[in-house]
N, C-alpha and C positions, 0 to 999 in steps of 0.2 A: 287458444283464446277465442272465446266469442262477441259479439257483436252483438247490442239489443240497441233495439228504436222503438219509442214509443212515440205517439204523437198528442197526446191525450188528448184525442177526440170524444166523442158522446155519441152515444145512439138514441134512434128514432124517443125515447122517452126521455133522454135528457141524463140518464144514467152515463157516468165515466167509463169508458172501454178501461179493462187494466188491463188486457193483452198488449201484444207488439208483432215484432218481428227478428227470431233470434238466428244468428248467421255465425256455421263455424267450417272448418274444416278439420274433417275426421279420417284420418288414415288417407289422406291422396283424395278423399271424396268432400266436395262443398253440400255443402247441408244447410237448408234454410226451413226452420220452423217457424209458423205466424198461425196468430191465434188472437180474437176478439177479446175471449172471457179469461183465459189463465192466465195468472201475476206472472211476472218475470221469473218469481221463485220457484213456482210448478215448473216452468218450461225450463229452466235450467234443472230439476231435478227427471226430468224425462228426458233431456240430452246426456245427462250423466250416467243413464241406465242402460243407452241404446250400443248395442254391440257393434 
């Protein structure tokens, strides 16, 4: 199961960040992905690929 937070902050131009910060554990390893620009759905599709 992973963990997303987002805070829907904006940057310097006033644009909404759609990144976050996604939190899981993988095989005995914590694993914390955070990202400004990628939607939740990217970063869950790149924790879904990582061996």
């Amino acid at each position: 199961m992973a963990d997303y937070f987002n805070e829907k902050e904006v940057d310097k131009k006033g644009d909404t960040i759609t990144g976050g910060l996604l939190r899981w554990t993988q095989d005995g390893t914590y694993v914390e992905m955070n990202s400004s620009r990628l939607p939740k759905e990217k970063m869950l599709e790149i924790a879904r690929s990582m061996n």
